[in-house]
PDB file of N, CA, C, O and CB in Angstrom:
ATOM      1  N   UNK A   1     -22.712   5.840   9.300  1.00  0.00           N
ATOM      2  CA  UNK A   1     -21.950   5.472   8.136  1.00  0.00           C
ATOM      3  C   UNK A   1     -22.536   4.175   7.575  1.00  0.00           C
ATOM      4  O   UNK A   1     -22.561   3.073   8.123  1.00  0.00           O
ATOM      5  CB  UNK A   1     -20.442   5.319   8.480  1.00  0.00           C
ATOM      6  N   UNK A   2     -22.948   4.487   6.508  1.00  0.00           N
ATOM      7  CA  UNK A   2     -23.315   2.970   5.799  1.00  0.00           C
ATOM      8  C   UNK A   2     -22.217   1.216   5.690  1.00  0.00           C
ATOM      9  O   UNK A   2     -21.066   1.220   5.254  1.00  0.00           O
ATOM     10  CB  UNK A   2     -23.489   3.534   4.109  1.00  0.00           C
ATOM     11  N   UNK A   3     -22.646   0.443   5.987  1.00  0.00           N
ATOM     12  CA  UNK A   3     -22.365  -0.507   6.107  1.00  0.00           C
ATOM     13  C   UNK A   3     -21.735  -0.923   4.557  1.00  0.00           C
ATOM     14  O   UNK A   3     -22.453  -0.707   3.580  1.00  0.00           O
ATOM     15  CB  UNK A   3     -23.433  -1.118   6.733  1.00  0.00           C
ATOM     16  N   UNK A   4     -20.245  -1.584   4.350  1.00  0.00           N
ATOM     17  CA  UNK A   4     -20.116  -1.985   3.054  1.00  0.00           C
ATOM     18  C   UNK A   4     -19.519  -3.147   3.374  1.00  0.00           C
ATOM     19  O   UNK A   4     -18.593  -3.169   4.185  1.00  0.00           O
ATOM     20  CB  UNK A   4     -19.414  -1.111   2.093  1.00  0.00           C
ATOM     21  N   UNK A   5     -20.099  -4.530   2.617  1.00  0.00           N
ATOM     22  CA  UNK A   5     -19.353  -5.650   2.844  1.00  0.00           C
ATOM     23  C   UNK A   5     -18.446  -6.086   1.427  1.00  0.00           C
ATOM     24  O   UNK A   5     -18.679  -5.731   0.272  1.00  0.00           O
ATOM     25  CB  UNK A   5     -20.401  -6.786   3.338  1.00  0.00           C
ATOM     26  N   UNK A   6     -17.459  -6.877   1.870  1.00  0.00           N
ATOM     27  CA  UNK A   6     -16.895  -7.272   0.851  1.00  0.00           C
ATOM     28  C   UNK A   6     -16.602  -8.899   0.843  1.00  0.00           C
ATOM     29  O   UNK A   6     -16.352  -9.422   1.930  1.00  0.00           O
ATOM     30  CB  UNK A   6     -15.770  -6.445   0.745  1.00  0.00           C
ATOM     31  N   UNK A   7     -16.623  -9.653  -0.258  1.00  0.00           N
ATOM     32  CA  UNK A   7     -16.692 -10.979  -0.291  1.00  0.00           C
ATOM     33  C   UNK A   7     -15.465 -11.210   0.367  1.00  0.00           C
ATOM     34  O   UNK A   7     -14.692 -10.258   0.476  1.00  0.00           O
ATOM     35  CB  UNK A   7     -16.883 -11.610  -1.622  1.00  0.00           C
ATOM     36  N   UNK A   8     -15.050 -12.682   0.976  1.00  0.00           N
ATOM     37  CA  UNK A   8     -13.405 -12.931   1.421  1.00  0.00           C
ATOM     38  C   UNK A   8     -12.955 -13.357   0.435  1.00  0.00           C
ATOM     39  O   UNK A   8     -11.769 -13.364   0.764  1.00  0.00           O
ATOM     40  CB  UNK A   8     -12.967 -13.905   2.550  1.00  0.00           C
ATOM     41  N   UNK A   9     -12.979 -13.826  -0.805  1.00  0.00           N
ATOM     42  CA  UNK A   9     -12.341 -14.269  -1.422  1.00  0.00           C
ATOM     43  C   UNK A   9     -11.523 -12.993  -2.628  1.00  0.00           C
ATOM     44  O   UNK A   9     -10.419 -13.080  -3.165  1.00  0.00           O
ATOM     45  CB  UNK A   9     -13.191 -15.364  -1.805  1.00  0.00           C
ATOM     46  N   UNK A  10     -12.489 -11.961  -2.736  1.00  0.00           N
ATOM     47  CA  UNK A  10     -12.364 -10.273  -3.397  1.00  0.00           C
ATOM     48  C   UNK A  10     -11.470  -9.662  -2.227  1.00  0.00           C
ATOM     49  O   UNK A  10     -10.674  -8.760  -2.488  1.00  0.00           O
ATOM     50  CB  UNK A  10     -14.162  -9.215  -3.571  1.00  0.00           C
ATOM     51  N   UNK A  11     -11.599 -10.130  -1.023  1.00  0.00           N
ATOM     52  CA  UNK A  11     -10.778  -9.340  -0.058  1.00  0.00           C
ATOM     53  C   UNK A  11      -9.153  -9.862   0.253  1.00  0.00           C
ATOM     54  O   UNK A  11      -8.222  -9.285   0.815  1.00  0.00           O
ATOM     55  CB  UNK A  11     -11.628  -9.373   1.320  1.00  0.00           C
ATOM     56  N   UNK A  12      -9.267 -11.286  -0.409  1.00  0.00           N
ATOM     57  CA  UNK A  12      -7.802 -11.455  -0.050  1.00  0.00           C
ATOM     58  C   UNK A  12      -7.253 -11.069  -1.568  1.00  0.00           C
ATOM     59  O   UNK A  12      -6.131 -10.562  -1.531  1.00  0.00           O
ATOM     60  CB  UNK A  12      -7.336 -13.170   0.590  1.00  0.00           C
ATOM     61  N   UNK A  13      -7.759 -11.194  -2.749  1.00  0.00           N
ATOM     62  CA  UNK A  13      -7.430 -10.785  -3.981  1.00  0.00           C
ATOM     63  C   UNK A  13      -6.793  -9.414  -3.799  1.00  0.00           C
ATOM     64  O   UNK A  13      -5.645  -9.138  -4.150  1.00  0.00           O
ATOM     65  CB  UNK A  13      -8.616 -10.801  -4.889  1.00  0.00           C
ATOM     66  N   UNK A  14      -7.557  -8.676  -3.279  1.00  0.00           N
ATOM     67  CA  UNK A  14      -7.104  -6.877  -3.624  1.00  0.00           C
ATOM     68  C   UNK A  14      -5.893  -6.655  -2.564  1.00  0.00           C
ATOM     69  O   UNK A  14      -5.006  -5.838  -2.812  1.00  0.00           O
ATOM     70  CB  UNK A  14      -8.657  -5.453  -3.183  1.00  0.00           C
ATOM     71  N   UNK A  15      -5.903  -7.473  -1.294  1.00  0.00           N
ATOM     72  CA  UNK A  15      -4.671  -7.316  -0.299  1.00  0.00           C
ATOM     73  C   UNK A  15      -3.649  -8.121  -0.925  1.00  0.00           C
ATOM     74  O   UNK A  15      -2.566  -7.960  -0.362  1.00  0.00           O
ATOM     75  CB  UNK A  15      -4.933  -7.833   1.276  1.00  0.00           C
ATOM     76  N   UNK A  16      -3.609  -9.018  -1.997  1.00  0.00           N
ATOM     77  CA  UNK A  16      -2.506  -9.573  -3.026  1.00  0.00           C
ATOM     78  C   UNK A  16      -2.051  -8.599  -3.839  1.00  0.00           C
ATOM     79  O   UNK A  16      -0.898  -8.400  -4.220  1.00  0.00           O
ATOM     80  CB  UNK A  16      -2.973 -10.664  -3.945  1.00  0.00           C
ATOM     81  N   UNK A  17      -3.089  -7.977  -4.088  1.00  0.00           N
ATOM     82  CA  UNK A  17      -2.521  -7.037  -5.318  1.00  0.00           C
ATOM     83  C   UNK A  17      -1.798  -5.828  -4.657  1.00  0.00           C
ATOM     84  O   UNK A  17      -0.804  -5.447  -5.275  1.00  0.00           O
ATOM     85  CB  UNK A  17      -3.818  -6.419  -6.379  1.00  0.00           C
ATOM     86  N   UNK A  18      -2.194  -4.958  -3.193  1.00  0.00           N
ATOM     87  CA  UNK A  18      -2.141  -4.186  -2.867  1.00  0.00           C
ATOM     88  C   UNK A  18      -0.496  -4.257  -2.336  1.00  0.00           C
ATOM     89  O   UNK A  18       0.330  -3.349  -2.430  1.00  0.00           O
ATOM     90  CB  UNK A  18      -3.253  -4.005  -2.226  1.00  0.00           C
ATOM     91  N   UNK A  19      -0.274  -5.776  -1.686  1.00  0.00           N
ATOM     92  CA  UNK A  19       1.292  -6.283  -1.453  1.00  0.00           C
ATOM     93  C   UNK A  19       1.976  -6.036  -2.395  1.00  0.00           C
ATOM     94  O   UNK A  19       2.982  -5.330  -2.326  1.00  0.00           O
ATOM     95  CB  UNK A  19       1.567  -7.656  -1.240  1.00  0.00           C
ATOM     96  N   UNK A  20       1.365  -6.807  -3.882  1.00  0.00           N
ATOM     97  CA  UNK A  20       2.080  -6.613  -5.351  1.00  0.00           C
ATOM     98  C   UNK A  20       2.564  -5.212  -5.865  1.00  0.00           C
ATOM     99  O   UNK A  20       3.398  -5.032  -6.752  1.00  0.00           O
ATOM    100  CB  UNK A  20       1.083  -7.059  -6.436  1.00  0.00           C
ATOM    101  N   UNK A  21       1.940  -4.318  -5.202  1.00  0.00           N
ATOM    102  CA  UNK A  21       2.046  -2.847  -5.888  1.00  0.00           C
ATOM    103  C   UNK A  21       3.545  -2.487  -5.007  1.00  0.00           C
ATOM    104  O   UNK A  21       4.638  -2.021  -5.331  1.00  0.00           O
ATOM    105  CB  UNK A  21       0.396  -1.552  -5.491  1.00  0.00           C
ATOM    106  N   UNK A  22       3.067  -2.869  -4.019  1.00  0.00           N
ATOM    107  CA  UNK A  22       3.758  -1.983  -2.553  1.00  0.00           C
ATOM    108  C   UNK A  22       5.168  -2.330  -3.043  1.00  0.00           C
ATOM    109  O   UNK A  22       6.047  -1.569  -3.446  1.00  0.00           O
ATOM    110  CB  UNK A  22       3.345  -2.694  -0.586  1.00  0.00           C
ATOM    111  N   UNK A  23       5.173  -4.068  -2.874  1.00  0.00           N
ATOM    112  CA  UNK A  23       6.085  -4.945  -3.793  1.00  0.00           C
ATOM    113  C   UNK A  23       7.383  -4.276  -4.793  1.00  0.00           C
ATOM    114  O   UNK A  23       8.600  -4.261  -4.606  1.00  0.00           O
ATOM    115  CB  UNK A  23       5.031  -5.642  -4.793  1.00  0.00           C
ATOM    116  N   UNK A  24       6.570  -3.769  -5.871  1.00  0.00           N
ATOM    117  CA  UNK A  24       6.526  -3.474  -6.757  1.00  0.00           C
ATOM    118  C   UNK A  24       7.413  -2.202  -6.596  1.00  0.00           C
ATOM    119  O   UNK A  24       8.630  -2.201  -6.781  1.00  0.00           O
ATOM    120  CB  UNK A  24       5.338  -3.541  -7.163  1.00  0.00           C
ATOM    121  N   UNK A  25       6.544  -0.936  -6.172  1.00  0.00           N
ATOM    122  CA  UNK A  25       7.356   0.474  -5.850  1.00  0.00           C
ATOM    123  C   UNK A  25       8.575  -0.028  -4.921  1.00  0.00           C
ATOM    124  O   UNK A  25       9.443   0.844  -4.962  1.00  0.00           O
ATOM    125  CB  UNK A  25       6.301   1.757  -4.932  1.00  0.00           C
ATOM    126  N   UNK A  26       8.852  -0.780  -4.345  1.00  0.00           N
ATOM    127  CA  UNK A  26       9.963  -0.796  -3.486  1.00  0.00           C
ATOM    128  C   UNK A  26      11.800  -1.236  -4.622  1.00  0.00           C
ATOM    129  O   UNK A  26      13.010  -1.245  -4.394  1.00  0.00           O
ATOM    130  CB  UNK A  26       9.371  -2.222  -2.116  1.00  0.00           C
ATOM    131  N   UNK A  27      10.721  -1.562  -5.987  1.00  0.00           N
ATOM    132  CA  UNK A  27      11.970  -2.555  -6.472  1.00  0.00           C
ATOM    133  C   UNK A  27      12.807  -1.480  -7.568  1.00  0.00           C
ATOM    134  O   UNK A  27      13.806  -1.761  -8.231  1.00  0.00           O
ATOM    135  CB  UNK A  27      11.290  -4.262  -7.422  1.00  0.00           C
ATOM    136  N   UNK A  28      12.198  -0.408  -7.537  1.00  0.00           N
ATOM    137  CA  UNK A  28      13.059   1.162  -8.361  1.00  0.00           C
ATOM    138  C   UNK A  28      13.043   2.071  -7.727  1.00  0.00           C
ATOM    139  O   UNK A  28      12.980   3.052  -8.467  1.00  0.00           O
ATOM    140  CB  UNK A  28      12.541   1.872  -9.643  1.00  0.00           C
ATOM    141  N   UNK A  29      13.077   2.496  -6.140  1.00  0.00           N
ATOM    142  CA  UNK A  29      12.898   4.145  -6.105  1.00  0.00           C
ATOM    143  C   UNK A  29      13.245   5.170  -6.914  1.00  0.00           C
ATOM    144  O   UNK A  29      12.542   6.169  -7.067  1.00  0.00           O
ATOM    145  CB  UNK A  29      13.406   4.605  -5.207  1.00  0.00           C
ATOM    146  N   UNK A  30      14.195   5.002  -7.396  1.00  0.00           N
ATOM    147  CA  UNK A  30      15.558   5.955  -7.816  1.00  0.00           C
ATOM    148  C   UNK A  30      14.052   6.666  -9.485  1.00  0.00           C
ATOM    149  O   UNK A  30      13.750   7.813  -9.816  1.00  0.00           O
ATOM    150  CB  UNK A  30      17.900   4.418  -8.554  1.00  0.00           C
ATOM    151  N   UNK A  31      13.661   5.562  -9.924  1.00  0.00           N
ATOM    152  CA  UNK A  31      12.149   5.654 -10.671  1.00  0.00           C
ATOM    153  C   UNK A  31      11.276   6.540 -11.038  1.00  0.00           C
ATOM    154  O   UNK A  31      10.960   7.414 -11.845  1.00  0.00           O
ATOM    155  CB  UNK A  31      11.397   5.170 -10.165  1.00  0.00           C
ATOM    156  N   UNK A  32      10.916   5.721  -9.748  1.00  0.00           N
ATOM    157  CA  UNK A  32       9.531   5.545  -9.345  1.00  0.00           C
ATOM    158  C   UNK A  32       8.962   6.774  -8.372  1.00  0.00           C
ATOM    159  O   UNK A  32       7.893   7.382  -8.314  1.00  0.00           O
ATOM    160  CB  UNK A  32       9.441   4.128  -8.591  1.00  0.00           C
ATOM    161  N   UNK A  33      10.296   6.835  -7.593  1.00  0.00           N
ATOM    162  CA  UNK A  33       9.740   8.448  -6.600  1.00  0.00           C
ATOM    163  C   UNK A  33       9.734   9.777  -7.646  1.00  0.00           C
ATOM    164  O   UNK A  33       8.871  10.637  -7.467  1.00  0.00           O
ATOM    165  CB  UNK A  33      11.180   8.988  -5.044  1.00  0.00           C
ATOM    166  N   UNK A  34      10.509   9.896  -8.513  1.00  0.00           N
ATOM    167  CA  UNK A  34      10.163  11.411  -9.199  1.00  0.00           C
ATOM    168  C   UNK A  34       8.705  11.286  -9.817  1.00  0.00           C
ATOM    169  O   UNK A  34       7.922  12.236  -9.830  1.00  0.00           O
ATOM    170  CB  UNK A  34      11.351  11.880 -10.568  1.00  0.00           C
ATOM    171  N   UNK A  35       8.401   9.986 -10.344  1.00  0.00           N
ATOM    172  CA  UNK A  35       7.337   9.939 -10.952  1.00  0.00           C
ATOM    173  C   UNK A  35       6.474  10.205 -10.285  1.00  0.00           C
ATOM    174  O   UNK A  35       5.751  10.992 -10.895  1.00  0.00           O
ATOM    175  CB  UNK A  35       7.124   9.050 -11.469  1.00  0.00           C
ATOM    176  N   UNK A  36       6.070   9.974  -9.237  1.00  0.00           N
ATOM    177  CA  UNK A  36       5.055   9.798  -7.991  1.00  0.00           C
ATOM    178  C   UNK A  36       4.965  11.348  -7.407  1.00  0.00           C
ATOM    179  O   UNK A  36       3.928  11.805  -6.927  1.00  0.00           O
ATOM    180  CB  UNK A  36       5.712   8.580  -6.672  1.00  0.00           C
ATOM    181  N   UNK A  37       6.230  12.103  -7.524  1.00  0.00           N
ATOM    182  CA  UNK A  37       6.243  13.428  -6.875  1.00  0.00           C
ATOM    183  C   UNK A  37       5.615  14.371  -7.936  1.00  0.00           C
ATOM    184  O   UNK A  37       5.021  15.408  -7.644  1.00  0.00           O
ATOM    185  CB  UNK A  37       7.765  13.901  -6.424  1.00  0.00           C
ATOM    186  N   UNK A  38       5.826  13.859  -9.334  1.00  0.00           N
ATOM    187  CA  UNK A  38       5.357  14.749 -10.175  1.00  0.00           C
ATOM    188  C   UNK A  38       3.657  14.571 -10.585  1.00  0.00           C
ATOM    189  O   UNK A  38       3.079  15.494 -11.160  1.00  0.00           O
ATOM    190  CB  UNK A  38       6.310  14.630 -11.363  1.00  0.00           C
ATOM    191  N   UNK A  39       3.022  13.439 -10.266  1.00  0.00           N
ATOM    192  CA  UNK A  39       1.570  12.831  -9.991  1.00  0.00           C
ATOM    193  C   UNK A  39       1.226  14.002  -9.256  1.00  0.00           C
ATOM    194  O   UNK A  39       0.643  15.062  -9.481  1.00  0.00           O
ATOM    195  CB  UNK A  39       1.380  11.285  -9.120  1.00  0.00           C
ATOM    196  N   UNK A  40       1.950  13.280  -8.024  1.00  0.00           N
ATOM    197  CA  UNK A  40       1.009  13.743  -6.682  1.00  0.00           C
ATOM    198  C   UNK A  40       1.088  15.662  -6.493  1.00  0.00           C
ATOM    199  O   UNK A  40       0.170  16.385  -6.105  1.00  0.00           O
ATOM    200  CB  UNK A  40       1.881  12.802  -4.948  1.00  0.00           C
ATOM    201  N   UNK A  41       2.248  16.008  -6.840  1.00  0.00           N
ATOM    202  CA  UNK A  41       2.766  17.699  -6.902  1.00  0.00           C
ATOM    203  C   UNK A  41       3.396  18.077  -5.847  1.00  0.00           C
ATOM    204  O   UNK A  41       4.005  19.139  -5.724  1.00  0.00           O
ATOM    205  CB  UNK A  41       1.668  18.795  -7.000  1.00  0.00           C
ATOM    206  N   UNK A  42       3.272  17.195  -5.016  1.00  0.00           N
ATOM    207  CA  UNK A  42       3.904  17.296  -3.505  1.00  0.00           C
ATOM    208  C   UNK A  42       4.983  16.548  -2.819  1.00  0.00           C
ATOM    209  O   UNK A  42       4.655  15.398  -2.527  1.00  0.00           O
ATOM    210  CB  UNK A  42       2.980  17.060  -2.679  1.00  0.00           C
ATOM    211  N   UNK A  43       6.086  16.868  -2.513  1.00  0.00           N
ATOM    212  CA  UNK A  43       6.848  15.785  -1.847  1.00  0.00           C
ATOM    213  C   UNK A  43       6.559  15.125  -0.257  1.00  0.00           C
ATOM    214  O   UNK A  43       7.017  14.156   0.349  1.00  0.00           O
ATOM    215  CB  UNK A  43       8.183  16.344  -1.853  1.00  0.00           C
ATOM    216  N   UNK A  44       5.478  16.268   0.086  1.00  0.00           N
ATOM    217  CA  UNK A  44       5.124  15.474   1.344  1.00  0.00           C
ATOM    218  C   UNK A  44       4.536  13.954   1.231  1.00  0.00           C
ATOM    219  O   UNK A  44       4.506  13.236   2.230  1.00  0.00           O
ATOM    220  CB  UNK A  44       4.074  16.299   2.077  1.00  0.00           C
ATOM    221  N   UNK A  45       4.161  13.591   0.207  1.00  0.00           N
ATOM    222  CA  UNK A  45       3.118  12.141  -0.364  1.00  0.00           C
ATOM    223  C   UNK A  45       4.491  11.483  -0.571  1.00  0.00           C
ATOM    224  O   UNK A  45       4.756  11.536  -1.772  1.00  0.00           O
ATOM    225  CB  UNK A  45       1.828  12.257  -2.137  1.00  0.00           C
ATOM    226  N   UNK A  46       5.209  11.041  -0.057  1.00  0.00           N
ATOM    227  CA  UNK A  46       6.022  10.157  -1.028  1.00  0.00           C
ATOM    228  C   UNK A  46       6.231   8.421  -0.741  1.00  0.00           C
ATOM    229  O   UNK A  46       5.761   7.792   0.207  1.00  0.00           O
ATOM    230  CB  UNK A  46       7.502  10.849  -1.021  1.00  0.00           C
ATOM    231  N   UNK A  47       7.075   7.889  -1.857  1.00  0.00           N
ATOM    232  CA  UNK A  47       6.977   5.942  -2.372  1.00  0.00           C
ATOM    233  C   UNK A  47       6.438   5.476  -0.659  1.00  0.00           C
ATOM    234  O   UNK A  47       5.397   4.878  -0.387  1.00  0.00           O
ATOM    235  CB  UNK A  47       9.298   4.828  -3.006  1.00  0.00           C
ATOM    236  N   UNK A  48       7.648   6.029   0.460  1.00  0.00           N
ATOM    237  CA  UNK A  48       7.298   5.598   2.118  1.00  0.00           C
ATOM    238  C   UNK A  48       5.968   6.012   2.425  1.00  0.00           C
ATOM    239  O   UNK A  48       5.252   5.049   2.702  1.00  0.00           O
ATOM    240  CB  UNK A  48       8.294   6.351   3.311  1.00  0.00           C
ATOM    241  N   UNK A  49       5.387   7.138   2.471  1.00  0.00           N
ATOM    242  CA  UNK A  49       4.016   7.222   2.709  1.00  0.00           C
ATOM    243  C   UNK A  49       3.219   6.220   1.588  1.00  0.00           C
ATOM    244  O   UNK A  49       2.660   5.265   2.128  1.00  0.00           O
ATOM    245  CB  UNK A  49       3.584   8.819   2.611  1.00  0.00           C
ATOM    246  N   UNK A  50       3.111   6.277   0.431  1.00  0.00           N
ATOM    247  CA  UNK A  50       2.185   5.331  -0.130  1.00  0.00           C
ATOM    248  C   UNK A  50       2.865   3.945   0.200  1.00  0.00           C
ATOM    249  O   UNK A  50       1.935   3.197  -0.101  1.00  0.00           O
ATOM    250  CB  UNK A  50       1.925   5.587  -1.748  1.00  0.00           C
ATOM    251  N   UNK A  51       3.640   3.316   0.521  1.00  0.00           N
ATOM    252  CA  UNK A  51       3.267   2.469   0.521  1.00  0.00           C
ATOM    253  C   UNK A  51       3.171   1.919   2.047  1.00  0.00           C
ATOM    254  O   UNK A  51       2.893   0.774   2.404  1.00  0.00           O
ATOM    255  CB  UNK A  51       3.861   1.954  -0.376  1.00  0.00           C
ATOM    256  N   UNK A  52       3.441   2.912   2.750  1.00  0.00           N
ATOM    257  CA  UNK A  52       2.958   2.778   4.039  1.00  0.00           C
ATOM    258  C   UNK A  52       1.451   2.467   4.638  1.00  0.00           C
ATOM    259  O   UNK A  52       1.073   1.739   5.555  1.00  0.00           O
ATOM    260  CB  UNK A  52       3.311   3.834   4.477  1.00  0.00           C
ATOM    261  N   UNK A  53       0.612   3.516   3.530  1.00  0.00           N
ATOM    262  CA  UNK A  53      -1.205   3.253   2.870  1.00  0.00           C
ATOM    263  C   UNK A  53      -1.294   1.721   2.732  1.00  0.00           C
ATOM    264  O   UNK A  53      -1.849   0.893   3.454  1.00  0.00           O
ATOM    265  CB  UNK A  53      -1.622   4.044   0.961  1.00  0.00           C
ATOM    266  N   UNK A  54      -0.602   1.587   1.622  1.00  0.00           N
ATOM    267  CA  UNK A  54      -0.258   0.403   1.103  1.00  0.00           C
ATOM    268  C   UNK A  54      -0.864  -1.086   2.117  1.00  0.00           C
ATOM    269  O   UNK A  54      -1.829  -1.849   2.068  1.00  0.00           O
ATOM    270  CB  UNK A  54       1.414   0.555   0.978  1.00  0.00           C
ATOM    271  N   UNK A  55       0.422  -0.891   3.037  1.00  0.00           N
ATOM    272  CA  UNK A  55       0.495  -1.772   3.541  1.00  0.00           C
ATOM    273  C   UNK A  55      -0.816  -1.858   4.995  1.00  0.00           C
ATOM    274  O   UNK A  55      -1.250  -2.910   5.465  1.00  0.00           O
ATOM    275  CB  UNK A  55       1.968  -1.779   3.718  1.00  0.00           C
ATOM    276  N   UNK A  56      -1.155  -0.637   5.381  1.00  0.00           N
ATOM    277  CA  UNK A  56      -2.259  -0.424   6.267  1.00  0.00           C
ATOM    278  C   UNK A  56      -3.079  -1.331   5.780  1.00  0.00           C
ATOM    279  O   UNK A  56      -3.364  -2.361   6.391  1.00  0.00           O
ATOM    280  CB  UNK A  56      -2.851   0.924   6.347  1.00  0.00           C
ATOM    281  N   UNK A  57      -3.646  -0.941   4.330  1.00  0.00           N
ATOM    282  CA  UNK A  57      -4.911  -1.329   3.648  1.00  0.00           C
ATOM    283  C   UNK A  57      -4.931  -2.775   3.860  1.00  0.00           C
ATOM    284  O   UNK A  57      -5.595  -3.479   4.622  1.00  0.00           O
ATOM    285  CB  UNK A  57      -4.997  -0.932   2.085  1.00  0.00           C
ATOM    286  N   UNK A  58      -3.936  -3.064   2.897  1.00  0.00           N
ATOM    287  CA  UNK A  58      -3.177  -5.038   3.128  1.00  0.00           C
ATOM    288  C   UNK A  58      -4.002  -5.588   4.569  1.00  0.00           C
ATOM    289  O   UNK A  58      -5.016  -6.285   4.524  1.00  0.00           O
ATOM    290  CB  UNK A  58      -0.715  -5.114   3.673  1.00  0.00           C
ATOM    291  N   UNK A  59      -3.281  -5.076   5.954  1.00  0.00           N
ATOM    292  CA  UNK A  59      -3.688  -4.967   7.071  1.00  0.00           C
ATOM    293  C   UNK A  59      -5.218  -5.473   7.465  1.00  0.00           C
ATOM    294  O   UNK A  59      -5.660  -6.503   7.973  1.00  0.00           O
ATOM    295  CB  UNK A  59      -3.446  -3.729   7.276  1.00  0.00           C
ATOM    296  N   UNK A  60      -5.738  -4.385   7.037  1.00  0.00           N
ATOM    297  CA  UNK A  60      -6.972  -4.345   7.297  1.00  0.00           C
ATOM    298  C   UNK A  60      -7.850  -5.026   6.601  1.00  0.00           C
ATOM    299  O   UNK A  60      -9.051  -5.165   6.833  1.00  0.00           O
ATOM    300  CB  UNK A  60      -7.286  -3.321   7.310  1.00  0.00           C
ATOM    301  N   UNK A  61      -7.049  -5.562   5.508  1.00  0.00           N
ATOM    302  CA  UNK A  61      -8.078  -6.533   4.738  1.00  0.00           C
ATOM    303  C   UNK A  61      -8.308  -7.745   5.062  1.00  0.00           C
ATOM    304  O   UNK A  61      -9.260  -8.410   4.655  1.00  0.00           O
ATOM    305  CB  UNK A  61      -7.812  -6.727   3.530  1.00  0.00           C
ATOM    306  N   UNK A  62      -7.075  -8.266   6.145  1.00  0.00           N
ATOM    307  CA  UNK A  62      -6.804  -9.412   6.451  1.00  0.00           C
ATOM    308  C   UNK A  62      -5.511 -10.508   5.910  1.00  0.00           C
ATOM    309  O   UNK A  62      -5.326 -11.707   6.117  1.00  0.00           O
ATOM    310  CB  UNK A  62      -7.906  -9.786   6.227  1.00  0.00           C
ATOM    311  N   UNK A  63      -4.513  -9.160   4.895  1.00  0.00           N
ATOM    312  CA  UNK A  63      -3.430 -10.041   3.974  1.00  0.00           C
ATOM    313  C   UNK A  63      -2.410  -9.798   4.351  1.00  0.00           C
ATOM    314  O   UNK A  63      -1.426  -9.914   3.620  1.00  0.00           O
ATOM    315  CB  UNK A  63      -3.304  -9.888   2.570  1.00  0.00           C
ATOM    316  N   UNK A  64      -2.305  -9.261   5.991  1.00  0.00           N
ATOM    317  CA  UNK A  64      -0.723  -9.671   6.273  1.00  0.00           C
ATOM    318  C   UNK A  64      -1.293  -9.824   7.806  1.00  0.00           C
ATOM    319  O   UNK A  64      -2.457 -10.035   8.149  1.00  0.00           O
ATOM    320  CB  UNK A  64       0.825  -8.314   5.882  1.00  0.00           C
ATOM    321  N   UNK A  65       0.136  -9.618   8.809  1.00  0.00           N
ATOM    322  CA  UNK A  65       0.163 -10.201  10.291  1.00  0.00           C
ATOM    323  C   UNK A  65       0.455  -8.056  10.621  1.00  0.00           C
ATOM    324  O   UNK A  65       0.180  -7.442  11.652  1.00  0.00           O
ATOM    325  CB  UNK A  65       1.985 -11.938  10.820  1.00  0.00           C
ATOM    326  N   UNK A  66       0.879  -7.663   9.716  1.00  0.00           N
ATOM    327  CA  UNK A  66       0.747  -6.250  10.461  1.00  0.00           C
ATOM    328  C   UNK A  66       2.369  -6.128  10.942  1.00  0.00           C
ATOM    329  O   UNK A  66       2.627  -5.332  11.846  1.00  0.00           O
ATOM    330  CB  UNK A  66      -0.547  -6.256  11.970  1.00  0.00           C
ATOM    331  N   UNK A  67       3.100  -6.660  10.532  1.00  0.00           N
ATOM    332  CA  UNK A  67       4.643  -7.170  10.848  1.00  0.00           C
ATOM    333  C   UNK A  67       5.403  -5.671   9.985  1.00  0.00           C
ATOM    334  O   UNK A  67       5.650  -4.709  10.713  1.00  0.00           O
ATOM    335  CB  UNK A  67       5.129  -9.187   9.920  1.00  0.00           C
ATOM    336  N   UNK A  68       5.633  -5.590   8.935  1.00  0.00           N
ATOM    337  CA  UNK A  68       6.027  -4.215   8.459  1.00  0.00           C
ATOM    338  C   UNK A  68       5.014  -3.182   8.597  1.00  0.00           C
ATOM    339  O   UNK A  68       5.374  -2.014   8.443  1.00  0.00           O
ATOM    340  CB  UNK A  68       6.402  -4.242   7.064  1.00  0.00           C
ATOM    341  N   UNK A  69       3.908  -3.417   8.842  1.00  0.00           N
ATOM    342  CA  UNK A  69       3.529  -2.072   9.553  1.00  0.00           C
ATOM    343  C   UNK A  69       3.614  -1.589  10.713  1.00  0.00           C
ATOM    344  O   UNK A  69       3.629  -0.371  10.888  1.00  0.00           O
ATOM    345  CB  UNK A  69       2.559  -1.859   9.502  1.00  0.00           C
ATOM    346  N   UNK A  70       3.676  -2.364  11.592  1.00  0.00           N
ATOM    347  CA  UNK A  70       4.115  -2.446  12.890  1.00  0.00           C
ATOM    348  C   UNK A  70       5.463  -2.269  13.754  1.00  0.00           C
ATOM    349  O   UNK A  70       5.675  -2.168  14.962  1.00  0.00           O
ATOM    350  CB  UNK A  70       3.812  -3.386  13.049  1.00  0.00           C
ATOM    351  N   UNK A  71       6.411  -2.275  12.425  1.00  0.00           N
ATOM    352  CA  UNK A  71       8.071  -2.367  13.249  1.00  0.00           C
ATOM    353  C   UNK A  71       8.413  -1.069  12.380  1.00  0.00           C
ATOM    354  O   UNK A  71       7.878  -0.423  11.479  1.00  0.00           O
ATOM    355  CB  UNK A  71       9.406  -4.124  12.913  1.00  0.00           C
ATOM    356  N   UNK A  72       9.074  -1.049  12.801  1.00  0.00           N
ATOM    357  CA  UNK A  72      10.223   0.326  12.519  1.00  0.00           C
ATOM    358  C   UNK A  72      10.855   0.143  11.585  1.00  0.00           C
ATOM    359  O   UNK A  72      11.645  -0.790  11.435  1.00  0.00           O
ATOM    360  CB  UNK A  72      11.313   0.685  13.493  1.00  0.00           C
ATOM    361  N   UNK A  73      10.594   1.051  10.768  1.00  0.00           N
ATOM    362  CA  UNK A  73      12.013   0.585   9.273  1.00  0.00           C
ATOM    363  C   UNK A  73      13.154   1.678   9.396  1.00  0.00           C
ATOM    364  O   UNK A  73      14.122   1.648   8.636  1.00  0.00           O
ATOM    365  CB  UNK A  73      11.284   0.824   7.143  1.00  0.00           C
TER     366      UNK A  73
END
């Protein structure tokens, strides 16, 4: 697999934004989930799975402690 680096300063940017989104979908479900079901076509994808992605990504970028991904909601 090819090697891809990313700057740290681009890497804490996109795990800001990626919080901001997650953020974000959490503050309408009632919304935001039909919209997302009618995107995606599937209800298996839904606001908890993405922003469950969400918050992995965050994770792995280095922009959280792994604290809501890690505990039980």
């Amino acid at each position: 697999m090819p090697v891809t680096s990313l700057d740290t300063t681009d890497a804490i940017e996109l795990a800001e934004l990626l919080q901001f989104i997650s953020d974000w979908l959490a503050t309408d479900p009632a919304r935001l989930a039909p919209s997302l079901q009618a995107y995606v076509g599937h209800p298996a994808y839904d606001l908890d799975a993405l922003r469950a992605d969400l918050e992995r990504f965050t994770f792995l970028l280095g922009g959280s402690d792994g604290e809501d991904l890690f505990s039980q909601r």
